[in-house]
N, C-alpha and C positions, 0 to 999 in steps of 0.2 A: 651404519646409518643408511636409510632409505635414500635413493636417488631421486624421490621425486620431489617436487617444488616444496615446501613448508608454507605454508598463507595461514596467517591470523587473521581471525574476522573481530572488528573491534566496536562496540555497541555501549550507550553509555544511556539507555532510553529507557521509556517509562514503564511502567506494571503492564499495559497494554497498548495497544495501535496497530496502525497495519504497514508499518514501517518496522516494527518489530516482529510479527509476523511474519513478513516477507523475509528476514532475519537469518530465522530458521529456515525457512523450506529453503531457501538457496544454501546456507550452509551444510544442509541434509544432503540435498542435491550435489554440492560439490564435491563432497568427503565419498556422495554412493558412487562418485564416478571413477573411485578409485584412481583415477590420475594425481592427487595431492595427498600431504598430509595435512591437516587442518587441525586449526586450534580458534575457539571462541575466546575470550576474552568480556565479560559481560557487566551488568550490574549482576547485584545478588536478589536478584528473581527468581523464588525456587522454582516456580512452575516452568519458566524458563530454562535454567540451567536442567531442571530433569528433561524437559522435549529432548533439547540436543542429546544429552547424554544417552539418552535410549534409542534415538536413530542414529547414534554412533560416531558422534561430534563427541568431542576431547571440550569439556568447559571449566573455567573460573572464572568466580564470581568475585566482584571488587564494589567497593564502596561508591566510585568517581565521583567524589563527592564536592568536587572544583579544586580551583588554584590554590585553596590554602590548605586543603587537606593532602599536607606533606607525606607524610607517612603513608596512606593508603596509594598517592604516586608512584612516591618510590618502591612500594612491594608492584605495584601494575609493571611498572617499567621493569625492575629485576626480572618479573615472571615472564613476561615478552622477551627481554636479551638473552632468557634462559630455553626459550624453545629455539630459537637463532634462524627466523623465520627469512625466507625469502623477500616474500609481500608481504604487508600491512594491510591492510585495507578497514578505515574509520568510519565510522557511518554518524555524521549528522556533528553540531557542532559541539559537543562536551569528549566523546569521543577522537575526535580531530585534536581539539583543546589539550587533550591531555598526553598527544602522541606524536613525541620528538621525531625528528629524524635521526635516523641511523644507518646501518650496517644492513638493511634492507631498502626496495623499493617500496615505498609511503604511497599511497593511491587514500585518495578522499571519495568517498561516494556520497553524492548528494540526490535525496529525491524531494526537493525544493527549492526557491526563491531565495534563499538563506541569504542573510551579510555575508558577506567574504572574507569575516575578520578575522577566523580560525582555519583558512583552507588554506591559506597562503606558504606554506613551508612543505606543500606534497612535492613528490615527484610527475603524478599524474590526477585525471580526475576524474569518476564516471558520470554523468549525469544521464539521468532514467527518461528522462523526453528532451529532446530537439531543443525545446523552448529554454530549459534549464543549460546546457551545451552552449547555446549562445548568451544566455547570464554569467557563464562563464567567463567565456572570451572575452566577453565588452568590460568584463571586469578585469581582466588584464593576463588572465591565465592562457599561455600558450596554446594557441591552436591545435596543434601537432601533440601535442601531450591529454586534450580534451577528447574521452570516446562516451560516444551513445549505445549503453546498454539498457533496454527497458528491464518490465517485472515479467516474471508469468505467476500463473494463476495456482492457487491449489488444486490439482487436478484430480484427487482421491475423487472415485465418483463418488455420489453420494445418492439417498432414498428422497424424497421429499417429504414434508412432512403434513398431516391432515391439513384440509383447508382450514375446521374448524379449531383449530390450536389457539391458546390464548383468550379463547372467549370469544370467537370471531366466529360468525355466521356463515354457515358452509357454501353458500350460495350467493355472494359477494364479489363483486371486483375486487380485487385484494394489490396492491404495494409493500413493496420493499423500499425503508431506505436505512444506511448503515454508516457508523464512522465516529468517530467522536463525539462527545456532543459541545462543540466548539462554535462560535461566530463565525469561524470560514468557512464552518458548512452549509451554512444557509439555512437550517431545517424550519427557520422559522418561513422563510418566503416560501417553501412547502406548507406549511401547515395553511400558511396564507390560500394560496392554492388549494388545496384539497376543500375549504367553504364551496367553493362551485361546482366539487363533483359529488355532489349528494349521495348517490347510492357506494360511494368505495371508500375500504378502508384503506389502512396505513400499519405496516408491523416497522416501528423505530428500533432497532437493534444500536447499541452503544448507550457511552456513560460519558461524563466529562463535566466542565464546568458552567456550562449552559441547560445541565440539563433541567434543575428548579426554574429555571426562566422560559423554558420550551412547557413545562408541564402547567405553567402559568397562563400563559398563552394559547394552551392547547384551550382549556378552560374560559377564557375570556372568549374563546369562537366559537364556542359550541361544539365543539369535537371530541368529548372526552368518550362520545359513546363510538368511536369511530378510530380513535387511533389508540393502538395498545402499546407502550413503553416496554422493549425488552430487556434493556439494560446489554452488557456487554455480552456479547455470544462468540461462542467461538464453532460455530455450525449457520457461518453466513451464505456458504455456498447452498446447502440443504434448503436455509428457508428463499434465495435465486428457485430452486427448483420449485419451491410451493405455490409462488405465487405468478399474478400476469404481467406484472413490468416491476422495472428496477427504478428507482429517482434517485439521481447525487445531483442532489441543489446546490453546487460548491459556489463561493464566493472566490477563492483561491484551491488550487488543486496541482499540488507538481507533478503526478501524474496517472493519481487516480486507479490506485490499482485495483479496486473495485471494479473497476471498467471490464480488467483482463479476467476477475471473477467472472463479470456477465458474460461474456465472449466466451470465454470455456463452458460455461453452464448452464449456453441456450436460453440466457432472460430477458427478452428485450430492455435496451436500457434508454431511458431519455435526461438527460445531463445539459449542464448548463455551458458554454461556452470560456469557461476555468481555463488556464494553462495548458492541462493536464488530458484530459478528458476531449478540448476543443480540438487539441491535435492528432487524438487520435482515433475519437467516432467519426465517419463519413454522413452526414446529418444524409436524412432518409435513405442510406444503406445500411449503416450498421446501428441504427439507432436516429434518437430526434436528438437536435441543440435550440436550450431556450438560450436568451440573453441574460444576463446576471442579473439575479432578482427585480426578474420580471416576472410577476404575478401570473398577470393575465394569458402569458404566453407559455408559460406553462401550467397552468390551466386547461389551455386548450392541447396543448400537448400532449396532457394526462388523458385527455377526453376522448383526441383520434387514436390514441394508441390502445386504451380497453376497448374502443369500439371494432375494431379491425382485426381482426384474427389472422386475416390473409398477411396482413402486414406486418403485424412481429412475427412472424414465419417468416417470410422472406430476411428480415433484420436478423432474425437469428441466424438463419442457413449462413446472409453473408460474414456475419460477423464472427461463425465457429470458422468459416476457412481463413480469415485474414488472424484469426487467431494463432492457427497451425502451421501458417507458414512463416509470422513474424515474434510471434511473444511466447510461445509454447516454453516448455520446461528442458526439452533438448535444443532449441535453440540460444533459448538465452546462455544455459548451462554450457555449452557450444561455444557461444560467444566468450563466457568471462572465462574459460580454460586458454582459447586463445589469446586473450588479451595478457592474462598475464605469464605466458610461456614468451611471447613478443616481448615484453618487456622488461623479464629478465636474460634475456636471447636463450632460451632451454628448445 
């Protein structure tokens, strides 16, 4: 048997998001580092379970289908005691929910604001921003046991794609904004915003349960010849490179990993003062911050930031090196090797 550490990565998430996302590239990332031997533990996602399996993550797929589906626990747990893992590590709370403690270190990773109601039997905890690390704490989880690891980004480079894509006039101010299509995104106080800047579009990339209510909306303002609906993509960095700024209108954001997209991808981003995203843009270094659905102020946001060239240039310049030295993909991947060799003292 191999000497090196055993880690289960344990995910119990949806068809899509960017918490499942990030899923994968660190699990890729961890198994390429050749330092562990690694095991997913998933839903039955096939498009999921084949990523992993093709960049050489070990996957199975389970049902997690909550507390009463006995059967499909009991095969999760058998298959987990049966690779006789070091670490655990749960992500999010049906995952946690469903993952005893044992004859391994238990580590919870949270990249949100979550209840507390299922993290309570770890050993450890990661949370992905500052803000969440102290959600932690004040909720009663050991200091000492609480570590700050963020995301990085997907760093494949990528081509950009024509400006006129989608039906969209090649000679345009053009936006980006991406993510679910959910009320904590805000997309509506954007769309709000985008009435005052006449001449620019909007490419919405994502799906979700707002999205009949957003295309409502779009309609009631006059915008349908202006913002084009992409639906769920999975080439979010590509269209960063197409266009002139990024917008995450978040109402709630744990920590926006969108953000370390923009930062790796050279796209100016202007973001709303979220959890997430407020902690970790420098408002006029690495980006603008409006206040939470605030119209007018990002509005105007939208406005100095197409108008200014010189200035997302600099936003970019500074945000690719704050990128490189804190959220990069060897750093992070750097970070969670060490953390859990620490704490299984290896």
């Amino acid at each position: 048997m191999s000497d090196k550490l055993r880690v289960a990565q344990v995910l119990a998430g949806a068809e899509h998001g960017g918490a499942e996302n990030f899923f994968v590239r660190l699990s890729v990332a961890l198994q390429a580092s050749g330092q562990i031997d690694e095991r997913a533990f998933i839903r039955r996602h096939g498009h999921r379970l084949d990523a992993l399996r093709s960049q050489g993550v070990e996957a199975e797929g389970f049902r997690f289908g909550g507390s009463l589906d006995f059967y499909d626990s009991w095969v999760y747990r058998r298959r987990l005691n049966k690779f006789n893992p070091d670490v655990v590590m749960t992500w999010m709370g049906r995952a946690s929910a469903a993952t005893p403690k044992g004859d391994y270190v238990l580590v919870n990773r949270l990249g949100h604001y979550y209840k507390l109601k299922y993290y309570q039997q770890a050993d450890y905890w990661v949370g992905i921003s500052k803000g969440i690390c102290r959600h932690l704490i004040e909720g009663g989880m050991p200091e000492d046991r609480v570590v700050h690891i963020p995301n990085f980004a997907d760093e494949t480079p990528v081509e950009p794609l024509p400006r006129d894509s989608f039906n969209t006039p090649a000679d345009v101010p053009l936006l980006l904004a991406a993510g679910r299509l959910h009320v904590n995104k805000g997309f509506d106080t954007l769309l709000r915003a985008l009435v005052d800047v006449p001449d620019a579009f909007l490419w919405l990339a994502g799906s979700g349960p707002e999205e009949q209510s957003l295309t409502s909306l779009c309609t009631e303002l006059g915008l349908d010849q202006r913002v084009r609906f992409l639906g769920w993509r999975n080439d979010v960095t590509a269209l960063m490179r197409s266009v002139d700024a990024f917008v995450c209108p978040s109402r709630h954001e744990g920590l926006g990993s969108i953000v370390m997209e923009s930062f790796a991808h050279r796209c100016p981003i202007i973001a709303t003062r979220s959890q997430g995203p407020g902690e970790v843009i420098e408002n006029e270094k690495t980006g603008l911050l409006t206040d939470i659905d605030d119209v007018g102020q990002l509005t105007e946001a939208i406005k100095r930031t197409l108008g200014n060239e010189t200035l997302r240039q600099q936003w970019v310049d500074n945000a690719s090196g704050v990128y490189a030295s804190t959220y990069s993909r060897e750093v992070i991947v750097s970070s969670y090797l060490d953390f859990y060799k620490r704490i299984t003292n290896r």
